[in-house]
PDB file of N, CA, C and O in Angstrom:
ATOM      1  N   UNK A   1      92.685 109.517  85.155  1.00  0.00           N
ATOM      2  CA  UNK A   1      91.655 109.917  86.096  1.00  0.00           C
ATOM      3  C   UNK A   1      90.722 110.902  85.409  1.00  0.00           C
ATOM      4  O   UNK A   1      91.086 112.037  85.100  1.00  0.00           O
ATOM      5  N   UNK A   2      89.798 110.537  85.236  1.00  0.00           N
ATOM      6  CA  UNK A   2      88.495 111.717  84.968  1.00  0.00           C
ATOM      7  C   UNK A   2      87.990 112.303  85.854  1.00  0.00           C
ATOM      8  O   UNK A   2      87.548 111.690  86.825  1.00  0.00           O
ATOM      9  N   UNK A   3      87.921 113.649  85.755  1.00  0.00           N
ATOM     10  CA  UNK A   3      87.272 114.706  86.776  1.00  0.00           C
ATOM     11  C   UNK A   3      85.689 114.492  86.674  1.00  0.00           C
ATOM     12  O   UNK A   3      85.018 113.872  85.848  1.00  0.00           O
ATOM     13  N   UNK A   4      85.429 115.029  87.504  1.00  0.00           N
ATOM     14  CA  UNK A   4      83.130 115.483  87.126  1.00  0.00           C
ATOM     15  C   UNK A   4      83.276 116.376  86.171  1.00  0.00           C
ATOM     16  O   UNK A   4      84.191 116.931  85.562  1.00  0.00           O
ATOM     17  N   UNK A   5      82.246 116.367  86.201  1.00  0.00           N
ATOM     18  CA  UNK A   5      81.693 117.267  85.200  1.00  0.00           C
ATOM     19  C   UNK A   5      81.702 118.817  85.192  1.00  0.00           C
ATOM     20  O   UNK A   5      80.883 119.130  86.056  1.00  0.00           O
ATOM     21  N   UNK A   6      82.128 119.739  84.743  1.00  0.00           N
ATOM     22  CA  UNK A   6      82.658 121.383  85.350  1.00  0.00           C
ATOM     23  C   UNK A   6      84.238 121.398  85.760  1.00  0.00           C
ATOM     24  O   UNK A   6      84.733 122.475  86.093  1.00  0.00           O
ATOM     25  N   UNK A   7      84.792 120.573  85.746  1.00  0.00           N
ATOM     26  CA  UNK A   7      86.565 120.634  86.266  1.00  0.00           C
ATOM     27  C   UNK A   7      87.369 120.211  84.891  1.00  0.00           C
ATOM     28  O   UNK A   7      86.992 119.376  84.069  1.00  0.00           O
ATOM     29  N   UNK A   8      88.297 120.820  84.862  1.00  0.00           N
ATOM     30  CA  UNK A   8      88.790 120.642  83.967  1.00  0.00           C
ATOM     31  C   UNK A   8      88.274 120.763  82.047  1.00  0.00           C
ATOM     32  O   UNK A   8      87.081 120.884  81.768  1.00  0.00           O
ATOM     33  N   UNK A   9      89.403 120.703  80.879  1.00  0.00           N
ATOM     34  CA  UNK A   9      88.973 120.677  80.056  1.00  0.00           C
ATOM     35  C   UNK A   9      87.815 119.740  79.399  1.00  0.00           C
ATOM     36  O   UNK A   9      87.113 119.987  78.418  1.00  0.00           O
ATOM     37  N   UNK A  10      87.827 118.598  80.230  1.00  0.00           N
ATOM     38  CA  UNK A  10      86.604 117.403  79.457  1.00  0.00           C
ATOM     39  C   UNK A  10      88.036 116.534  79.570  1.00  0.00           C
ATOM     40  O   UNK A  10      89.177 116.864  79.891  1.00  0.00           O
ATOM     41  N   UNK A  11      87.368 115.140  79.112  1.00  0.00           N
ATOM     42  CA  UNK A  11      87.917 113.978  78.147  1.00  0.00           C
ATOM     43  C   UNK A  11      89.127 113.593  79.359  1.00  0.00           C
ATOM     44  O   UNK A  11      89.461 114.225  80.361  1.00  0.00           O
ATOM     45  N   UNK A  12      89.533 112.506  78.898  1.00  0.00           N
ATOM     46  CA  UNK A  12      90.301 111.759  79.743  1.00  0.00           C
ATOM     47  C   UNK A  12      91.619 112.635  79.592  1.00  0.00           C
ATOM     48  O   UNK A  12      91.727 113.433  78.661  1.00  0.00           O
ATOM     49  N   UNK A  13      92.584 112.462  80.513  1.00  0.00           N
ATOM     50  CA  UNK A  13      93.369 113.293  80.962  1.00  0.00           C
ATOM     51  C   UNK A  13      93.527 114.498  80.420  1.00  0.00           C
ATOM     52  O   UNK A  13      94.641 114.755  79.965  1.00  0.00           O
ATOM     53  N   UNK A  14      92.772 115.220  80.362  1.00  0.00           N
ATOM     54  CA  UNK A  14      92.206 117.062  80.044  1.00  0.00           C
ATOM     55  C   UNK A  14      92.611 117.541  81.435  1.00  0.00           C
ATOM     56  O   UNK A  14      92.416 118.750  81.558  1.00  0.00           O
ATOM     57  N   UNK A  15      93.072 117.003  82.421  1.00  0.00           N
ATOM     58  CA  UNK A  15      92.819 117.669  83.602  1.00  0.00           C
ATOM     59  C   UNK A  15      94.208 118.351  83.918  1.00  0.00           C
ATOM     60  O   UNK A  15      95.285 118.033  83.416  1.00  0.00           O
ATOM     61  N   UNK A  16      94.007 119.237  84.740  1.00  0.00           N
ATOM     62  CA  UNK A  16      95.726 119.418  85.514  1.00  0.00           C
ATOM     63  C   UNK A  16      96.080 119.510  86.396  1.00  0.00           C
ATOM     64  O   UNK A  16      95.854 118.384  86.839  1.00  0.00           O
ATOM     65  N   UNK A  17      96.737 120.262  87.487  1.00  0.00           N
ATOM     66  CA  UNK A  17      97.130 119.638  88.756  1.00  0.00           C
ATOM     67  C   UNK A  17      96.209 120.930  89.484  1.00  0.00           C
ATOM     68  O   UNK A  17      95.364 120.692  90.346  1.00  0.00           O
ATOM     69  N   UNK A  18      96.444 122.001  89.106  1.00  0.00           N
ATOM     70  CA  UNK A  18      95.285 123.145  89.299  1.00  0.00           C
ATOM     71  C   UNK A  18      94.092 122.631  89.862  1.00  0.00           C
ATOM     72  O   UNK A  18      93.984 122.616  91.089  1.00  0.00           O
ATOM     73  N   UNK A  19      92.939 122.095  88.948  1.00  0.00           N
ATOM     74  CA  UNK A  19      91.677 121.501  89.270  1.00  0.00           C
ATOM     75  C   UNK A  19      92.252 120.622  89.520  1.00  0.00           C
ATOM     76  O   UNK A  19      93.274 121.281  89.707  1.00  0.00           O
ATOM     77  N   UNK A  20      92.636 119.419  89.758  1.00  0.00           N
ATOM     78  CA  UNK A  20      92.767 118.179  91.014  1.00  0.00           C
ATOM     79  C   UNK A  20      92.860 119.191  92.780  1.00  0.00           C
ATOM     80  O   UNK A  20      92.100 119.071  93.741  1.00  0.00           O
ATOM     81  N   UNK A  21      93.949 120.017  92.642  1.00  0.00           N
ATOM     82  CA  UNK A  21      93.913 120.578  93.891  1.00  0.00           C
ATOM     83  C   UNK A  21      92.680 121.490  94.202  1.00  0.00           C
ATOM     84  O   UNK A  21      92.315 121.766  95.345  1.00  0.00           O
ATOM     85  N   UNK A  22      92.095 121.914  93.080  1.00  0.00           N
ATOM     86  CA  UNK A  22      91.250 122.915  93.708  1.00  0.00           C
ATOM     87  C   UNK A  22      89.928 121.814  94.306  1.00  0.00           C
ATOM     88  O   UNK A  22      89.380 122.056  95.381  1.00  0.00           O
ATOM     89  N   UNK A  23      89.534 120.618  93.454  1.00  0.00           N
ATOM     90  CA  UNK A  23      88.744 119.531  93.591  1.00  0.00           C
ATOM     91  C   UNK A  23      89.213 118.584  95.158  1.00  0.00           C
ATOM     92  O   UNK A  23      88.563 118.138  96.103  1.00  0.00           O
ATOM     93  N   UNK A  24      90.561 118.598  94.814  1.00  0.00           N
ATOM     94  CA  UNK A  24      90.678 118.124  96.501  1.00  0.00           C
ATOM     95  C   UNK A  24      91.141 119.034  97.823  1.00  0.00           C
ATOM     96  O   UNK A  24      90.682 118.730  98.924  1.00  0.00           O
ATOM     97  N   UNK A  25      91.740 119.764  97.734  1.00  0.00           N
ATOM     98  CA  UNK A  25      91.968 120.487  98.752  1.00  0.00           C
ATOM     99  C   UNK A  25      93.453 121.450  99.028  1.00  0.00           C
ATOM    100  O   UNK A  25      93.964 122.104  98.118  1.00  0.00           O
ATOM    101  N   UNK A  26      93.869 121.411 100.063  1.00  0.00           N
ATOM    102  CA  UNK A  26      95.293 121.786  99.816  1.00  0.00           C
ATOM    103  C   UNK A  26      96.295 120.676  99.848  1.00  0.00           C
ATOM    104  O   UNK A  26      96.074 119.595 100.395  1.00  0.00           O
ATOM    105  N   UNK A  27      97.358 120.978  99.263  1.00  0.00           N
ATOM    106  CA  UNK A  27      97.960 119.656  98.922  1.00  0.00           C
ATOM    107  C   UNK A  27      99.112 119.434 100.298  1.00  0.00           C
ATOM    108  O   UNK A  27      99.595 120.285 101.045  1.00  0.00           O
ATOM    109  N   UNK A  28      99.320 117.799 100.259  1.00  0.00           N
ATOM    110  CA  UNK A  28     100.056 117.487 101.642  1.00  0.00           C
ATOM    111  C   UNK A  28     101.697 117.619 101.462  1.00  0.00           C
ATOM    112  O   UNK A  28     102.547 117.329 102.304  1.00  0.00           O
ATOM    113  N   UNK A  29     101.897 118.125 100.158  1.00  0.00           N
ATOM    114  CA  UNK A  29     103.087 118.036 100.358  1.00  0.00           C
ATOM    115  C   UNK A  29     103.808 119.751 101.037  1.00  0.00           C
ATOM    116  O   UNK A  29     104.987 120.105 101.076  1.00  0.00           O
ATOM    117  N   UNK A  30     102.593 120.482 101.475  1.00  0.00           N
ATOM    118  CA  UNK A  30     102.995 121.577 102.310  1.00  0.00           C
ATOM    119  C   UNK A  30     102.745 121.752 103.306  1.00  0.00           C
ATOM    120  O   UNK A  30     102.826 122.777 103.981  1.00  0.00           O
ATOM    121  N   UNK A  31     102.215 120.216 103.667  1.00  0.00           N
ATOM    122  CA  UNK A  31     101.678 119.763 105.659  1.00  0.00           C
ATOM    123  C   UNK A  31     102.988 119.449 106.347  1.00  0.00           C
ATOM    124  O   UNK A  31     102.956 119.026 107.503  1.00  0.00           O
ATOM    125  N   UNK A  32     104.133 119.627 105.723  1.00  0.00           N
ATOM    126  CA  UNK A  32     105.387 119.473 106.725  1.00  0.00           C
ATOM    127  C   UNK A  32     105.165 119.776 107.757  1.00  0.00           C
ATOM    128  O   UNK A  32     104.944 118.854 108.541  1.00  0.00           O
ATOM    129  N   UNK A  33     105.116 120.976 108.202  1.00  0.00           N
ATOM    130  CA  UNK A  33     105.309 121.534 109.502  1.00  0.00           C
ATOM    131  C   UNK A  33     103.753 120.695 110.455  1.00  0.00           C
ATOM    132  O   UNK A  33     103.986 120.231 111.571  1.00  0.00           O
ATOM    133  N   UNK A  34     102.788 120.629 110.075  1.00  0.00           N
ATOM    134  CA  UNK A  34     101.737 120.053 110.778  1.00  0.00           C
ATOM    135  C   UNK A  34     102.122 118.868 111.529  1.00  0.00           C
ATOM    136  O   UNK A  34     102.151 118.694 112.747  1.00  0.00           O
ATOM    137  N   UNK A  35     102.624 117.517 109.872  1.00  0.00           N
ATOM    138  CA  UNK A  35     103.413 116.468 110.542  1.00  0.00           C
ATOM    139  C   UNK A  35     103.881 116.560 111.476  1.00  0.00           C
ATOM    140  O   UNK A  35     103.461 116.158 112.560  1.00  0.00           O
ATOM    141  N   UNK A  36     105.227 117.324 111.153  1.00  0.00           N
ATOM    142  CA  UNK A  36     106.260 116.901 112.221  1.00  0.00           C
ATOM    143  C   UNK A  36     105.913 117.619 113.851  1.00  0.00           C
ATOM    144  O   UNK A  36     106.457 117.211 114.878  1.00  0.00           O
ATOM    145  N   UNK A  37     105.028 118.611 113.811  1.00  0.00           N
ATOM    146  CA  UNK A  37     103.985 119.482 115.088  1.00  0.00           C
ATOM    147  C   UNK A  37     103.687 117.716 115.533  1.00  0.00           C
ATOM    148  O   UNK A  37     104.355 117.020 116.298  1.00  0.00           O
ATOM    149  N   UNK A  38     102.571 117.381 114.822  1.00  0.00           N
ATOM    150  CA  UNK A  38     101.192 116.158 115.315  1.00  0.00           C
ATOM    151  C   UNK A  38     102.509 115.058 115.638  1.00  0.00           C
ATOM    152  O   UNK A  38     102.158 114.126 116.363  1.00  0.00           O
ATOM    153  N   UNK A  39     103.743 115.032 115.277  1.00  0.00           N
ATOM    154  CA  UNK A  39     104.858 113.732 115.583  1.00  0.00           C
ATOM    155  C   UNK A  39     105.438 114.082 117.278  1.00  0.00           C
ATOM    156  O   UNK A  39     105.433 113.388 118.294  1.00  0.00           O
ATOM    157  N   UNK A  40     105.853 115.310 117.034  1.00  0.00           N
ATOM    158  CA  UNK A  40     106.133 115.823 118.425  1.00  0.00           C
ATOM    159  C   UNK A  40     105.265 115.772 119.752  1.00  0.00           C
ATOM    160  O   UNK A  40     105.625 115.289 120.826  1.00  0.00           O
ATOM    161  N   UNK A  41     104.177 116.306 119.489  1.00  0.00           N
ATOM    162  CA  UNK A  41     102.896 116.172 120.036  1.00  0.00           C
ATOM    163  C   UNK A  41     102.734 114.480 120.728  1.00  0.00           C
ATOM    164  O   UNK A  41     102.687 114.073 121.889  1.00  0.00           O
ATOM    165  N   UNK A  42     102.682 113.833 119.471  1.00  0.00           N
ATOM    166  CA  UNK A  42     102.564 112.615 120.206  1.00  0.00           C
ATOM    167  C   UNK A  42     104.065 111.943 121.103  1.00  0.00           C
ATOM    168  O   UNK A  42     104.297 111.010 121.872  1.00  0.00           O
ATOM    169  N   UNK A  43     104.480 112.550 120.748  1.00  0.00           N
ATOM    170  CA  UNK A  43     105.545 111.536 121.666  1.00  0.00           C
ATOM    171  C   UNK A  43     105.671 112.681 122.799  1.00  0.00           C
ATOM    172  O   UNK A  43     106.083 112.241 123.872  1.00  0.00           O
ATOM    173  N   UNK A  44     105.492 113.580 122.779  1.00  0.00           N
ATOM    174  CA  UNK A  44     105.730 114.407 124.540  1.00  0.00           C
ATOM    175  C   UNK A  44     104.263 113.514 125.581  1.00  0.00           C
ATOM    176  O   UNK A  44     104.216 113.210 126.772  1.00  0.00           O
ATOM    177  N   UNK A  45     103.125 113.315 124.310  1.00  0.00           N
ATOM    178  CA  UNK A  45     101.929 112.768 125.404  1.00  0.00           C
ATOM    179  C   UNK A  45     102.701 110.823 125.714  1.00  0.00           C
ATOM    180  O   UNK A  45     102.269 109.955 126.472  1.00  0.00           O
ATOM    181  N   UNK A  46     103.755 110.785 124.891  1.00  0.00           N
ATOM    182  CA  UNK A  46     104.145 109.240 125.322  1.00  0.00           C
ATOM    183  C   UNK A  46     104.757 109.394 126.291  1.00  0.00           C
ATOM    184  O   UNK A  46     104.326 109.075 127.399  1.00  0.00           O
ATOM    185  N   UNK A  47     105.825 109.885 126.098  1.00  0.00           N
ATOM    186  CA  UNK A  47     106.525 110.384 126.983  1.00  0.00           C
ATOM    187  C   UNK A  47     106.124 110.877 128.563  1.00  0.00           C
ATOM    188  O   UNK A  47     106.728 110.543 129.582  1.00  0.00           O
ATOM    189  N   UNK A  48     105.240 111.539 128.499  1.00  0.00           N
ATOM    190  CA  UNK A  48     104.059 112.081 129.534  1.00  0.00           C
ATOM    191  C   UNK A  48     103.726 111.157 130.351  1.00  0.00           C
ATOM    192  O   UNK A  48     103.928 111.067 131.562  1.00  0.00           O
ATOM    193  N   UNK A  49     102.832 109.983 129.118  1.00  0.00           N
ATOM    194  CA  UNK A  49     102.249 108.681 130.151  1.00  0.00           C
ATOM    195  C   UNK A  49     103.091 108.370 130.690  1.00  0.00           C
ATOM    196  O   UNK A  49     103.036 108.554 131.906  1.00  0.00           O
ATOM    197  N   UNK A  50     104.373 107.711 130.101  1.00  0.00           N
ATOM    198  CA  UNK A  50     105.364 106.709 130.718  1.00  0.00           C
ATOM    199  C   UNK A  50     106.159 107.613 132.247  1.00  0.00           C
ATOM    200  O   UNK A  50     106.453 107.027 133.289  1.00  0.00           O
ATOM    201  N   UNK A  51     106.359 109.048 132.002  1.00  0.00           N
ATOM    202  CA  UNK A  51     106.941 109.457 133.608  1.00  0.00           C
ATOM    203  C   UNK A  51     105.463 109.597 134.562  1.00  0.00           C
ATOM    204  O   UNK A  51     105.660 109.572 135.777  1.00  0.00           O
ATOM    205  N   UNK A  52     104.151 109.727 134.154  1.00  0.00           N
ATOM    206  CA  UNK A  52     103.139 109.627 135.682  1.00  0.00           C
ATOM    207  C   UNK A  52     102.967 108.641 136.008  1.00  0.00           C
ATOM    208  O   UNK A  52     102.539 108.487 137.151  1.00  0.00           O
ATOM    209  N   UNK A  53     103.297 107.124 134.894  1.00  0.00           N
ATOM    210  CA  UNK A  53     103.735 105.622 135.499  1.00  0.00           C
ATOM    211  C   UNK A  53     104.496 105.309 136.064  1.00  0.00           C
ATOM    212  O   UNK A  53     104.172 104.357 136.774  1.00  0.00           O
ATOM    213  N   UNK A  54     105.701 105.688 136.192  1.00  0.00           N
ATOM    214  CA  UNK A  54     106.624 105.581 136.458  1.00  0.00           C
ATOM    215  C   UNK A  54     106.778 106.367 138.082  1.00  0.00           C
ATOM    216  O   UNK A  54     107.216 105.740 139.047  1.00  0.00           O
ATOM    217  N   UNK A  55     106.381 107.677 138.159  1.00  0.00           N
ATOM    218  CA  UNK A  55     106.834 108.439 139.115  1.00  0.00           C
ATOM    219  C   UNK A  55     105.111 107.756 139.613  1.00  0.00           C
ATOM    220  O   UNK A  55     104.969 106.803 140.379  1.00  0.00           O
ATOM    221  N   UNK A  56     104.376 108.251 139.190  1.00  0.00           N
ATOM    222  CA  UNK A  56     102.902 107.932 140.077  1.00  0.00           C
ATOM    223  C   UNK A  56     102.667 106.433 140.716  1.00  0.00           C
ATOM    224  O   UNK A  56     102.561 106.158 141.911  1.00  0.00           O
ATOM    225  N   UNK A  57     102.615 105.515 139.554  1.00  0.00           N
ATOM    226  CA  UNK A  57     102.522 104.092 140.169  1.00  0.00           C
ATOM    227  C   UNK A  57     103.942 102.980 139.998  1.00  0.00           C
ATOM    228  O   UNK A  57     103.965 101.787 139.693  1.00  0.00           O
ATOM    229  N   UNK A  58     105.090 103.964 140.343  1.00  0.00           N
ATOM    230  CA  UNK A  58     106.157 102.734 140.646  1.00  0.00           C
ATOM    231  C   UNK A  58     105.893 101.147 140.855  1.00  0.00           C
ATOM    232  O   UNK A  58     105.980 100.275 139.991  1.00  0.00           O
ATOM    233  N   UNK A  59     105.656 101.043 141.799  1.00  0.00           N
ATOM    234  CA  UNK A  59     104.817  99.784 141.718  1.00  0.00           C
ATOM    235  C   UNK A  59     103.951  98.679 140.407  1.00  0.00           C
ATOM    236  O   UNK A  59     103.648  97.521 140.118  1.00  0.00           O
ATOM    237  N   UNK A  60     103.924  99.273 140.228  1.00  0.00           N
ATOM    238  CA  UNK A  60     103.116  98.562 138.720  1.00  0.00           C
ATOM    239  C   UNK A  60     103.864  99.077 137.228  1.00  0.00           C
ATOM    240  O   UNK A  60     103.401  98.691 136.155  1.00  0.00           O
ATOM    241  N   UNK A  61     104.950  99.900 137.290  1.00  0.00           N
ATOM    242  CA  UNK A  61     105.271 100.436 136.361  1.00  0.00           C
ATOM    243  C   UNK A  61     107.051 101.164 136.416  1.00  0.00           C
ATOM    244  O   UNK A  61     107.564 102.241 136.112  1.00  0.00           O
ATOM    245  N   UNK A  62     107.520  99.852 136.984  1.00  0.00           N
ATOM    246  CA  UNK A  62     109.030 100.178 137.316  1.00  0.00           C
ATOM    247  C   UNK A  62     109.629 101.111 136.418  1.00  0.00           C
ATOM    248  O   UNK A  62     108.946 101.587 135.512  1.00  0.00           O
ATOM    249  N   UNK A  63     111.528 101.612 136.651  1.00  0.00           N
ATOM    250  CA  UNK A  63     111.666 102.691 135.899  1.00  0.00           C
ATOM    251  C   UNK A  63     112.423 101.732 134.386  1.00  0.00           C
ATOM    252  O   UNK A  63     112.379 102.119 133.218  1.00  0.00           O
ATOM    253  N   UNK A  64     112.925 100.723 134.786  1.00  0.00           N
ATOM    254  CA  UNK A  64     113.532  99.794 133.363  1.00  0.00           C
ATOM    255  C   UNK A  64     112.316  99.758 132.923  1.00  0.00           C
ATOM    256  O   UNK A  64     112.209 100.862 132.389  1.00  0.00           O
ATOM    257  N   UNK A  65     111.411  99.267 132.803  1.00  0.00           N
ATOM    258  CA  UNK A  65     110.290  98.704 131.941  1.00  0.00           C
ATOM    259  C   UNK A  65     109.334  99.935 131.616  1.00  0.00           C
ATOM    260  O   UNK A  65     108.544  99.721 130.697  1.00  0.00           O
ATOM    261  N   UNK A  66     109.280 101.084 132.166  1.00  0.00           N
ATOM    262  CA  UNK A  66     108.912 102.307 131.503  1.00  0.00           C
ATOM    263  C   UNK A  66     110.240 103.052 130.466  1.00  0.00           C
ATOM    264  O   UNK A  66     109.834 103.810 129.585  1.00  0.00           O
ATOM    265  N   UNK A  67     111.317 102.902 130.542  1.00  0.00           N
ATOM    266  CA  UNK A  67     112.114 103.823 129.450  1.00  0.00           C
ATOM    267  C   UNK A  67     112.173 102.427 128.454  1.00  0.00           C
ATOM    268  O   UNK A  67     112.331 102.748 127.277  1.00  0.00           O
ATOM    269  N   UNK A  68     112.086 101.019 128.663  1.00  0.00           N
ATOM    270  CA  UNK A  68     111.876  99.998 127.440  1.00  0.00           C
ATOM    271  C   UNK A  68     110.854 100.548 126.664  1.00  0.00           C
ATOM    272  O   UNK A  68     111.159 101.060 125.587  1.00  0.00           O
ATOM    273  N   UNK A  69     109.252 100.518 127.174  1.00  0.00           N
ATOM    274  CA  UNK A  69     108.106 100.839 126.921  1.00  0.00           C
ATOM    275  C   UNK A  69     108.337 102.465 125.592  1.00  0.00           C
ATOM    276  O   UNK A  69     107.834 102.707 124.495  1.00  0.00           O
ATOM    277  N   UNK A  70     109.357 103.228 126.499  1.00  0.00           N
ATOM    278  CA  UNK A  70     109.329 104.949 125.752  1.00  0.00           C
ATOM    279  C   UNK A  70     110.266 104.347 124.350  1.00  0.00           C
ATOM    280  O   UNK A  70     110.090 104.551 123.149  1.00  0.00           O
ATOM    281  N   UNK A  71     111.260 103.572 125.040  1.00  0.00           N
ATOM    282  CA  UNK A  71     111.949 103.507 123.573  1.00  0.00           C
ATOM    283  C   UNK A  71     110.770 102.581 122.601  1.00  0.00           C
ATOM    284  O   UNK A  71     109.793 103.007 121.986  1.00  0.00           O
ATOM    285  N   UNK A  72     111.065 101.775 122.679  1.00  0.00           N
ATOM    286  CA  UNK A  72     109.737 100.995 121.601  1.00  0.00           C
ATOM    287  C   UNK A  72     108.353 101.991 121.161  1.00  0.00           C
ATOM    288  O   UNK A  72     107.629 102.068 120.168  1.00  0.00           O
ATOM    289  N   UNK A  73     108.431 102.638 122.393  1.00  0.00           N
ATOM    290  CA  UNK A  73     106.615 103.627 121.480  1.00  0.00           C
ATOM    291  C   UNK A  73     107.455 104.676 120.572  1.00  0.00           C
ATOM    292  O   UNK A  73     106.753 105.014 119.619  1.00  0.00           O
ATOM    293  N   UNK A  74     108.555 105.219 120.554  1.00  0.00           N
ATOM    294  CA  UNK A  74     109.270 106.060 120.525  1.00  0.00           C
ATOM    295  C   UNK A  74     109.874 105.311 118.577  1.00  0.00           C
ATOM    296  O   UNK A  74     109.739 105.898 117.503  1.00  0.00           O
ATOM    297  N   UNK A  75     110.327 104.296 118.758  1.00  0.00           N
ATOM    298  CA  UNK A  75     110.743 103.525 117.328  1.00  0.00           C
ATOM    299  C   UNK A  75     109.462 103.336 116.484  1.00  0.00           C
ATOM    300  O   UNK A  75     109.418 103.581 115.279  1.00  0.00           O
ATOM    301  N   UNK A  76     108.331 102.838 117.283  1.00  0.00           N
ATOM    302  CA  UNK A  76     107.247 102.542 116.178  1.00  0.00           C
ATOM    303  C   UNK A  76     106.579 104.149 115.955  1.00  0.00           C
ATOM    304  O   UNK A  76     106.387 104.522 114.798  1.00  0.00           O
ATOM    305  N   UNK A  77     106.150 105.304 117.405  1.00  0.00           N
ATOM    306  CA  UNK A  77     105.904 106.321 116.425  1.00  0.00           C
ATOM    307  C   UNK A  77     107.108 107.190 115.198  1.00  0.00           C
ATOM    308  O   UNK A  77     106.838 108.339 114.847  1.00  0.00           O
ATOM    309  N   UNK A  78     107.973 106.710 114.830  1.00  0.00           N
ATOM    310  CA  UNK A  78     108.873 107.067 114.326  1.00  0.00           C
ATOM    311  C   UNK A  78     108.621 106.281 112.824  1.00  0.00           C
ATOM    312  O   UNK A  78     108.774 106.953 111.804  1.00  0.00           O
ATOM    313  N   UNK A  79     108.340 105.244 112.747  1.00  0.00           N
ATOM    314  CA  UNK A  79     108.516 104.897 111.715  1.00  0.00           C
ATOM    315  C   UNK A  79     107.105 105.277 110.928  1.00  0.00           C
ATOM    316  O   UNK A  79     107.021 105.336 109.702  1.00  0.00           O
ATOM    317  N   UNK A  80     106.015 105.523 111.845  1.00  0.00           N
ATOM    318  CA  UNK A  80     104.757 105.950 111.325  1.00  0.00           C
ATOM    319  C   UNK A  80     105.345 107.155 111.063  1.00  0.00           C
ATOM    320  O   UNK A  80     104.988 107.319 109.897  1.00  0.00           O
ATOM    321  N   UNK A  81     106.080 108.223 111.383  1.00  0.00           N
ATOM    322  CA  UNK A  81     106.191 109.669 111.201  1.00  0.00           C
ATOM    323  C   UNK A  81     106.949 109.391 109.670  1.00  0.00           C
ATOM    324  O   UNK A  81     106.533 110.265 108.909  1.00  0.00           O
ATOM    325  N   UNK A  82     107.817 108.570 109.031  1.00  0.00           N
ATOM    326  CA  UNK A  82     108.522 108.308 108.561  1.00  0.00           C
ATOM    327  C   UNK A  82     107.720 108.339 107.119  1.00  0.00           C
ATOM    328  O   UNK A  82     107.774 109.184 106.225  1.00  0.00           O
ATOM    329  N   UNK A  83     106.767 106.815 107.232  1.00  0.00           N
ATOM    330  CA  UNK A  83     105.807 106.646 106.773  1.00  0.00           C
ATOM    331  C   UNK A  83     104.628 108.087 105.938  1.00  0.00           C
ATOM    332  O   UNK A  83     104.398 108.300 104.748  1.00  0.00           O
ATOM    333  N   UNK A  84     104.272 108.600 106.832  1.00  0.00           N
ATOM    334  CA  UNK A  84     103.705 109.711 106.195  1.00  0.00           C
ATOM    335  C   UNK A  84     104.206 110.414 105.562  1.00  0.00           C
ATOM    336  O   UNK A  84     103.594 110.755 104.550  1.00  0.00           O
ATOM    337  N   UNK A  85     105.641 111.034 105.827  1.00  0.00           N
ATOM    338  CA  UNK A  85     106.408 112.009 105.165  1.00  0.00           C
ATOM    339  C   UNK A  85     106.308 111.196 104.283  1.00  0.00           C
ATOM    340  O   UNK A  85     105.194 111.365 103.788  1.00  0.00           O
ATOM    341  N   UNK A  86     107.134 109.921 103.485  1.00  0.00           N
ATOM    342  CA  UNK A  86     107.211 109.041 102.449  1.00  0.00           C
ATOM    343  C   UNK A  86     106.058 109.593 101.445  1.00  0.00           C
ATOM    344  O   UNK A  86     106.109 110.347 100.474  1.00  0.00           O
ATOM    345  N   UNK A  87     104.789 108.765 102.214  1.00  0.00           N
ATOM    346  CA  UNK A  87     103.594 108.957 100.850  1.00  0.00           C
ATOM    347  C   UNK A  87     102.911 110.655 100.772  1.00  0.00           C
ATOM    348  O   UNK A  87     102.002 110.942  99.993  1.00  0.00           O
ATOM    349  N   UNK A  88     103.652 111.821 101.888  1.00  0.00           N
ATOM    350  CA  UNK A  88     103.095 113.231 101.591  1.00  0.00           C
ATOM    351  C   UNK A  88     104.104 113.363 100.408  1.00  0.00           C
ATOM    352  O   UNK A  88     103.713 113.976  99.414  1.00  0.00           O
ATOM    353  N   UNK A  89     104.869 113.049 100.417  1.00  0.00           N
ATOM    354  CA  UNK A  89     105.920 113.194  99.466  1.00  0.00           C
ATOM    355  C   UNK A  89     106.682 112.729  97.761  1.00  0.00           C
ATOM    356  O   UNK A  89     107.614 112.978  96.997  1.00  0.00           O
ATOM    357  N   UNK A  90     105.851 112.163  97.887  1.00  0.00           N
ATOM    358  CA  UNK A  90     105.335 111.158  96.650  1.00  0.00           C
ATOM    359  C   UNK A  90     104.968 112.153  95.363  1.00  0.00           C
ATOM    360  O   UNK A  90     104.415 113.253  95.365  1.00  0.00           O
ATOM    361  N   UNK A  91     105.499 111.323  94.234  1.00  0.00           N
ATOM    362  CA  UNK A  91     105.320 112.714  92.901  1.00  0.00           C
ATOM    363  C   UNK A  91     104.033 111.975  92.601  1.00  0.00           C
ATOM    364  O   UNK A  91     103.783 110.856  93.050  1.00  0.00           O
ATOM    365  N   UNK A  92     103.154 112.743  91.736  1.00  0.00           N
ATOM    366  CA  UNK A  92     101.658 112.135  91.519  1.00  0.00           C
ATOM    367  C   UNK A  92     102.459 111.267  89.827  1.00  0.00           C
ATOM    368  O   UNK A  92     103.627 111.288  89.437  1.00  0.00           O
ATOM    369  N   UNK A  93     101.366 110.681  89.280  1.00  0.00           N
ATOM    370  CA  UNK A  93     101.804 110.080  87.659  1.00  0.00           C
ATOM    371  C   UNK A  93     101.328 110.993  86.803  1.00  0.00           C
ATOM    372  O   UNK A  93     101.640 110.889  85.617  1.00  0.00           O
ATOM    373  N   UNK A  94     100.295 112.295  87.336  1.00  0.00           N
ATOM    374  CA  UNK A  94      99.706 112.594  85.546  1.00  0.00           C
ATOM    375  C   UNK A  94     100.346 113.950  86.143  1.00  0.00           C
ATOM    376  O   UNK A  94     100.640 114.213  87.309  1.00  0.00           O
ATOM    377  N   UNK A  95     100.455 114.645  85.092  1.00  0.00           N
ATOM    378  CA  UNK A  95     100.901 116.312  84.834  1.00  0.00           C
ATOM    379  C   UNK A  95     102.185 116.320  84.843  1.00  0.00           C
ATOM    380  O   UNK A  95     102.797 117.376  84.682  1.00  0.00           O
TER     381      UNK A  95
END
């Protein structure tokens, strides 16, 4: 990877992990706590929908087919939470 011009020493891999981070930002492998916040977050608002369906419009939104609904949103946001940790977590190839 070549940096612009002003980062790093010059020349193809001259660079180090220093200027990559200062060039991109802060790095994700210390967004743990954010993740797993923004994972929680979403499943209390799943969670949320499925009991004002449930308790609000019974009728259209029985109580079997709302805790089916929580488990399944509940497995797929899970494997997305899973997912992110995976690639925040990831060693880079250069340095």
């Amino acid at each position: 990877m070549t940096l612009p011009k002003g980062w790093g020493t010059g020349g193809r891999r001259g660079e180090n992990r220093d200027d990559i981070e200062k060039m991109i930002g802060k790095r994700v492998e210390n967004m743990t706590p954010i993740f797993v916040l923004g994972f929680a977050l979403c499943w209390v608002a799943t969670a949320g929908g499925v009991y004002v369906g449930v308790t609000i419009y019974p009728w259209a939104y029985p109580l079997p087919s709302g805790l089916y609904a929580l488990s399944v949103l509940t497995v797929i946001e899970s494997l997305g939470f899973l997912f992110i940790m995976k690639i925040s977590h990831e060693k880079l190839g250069y340095a």
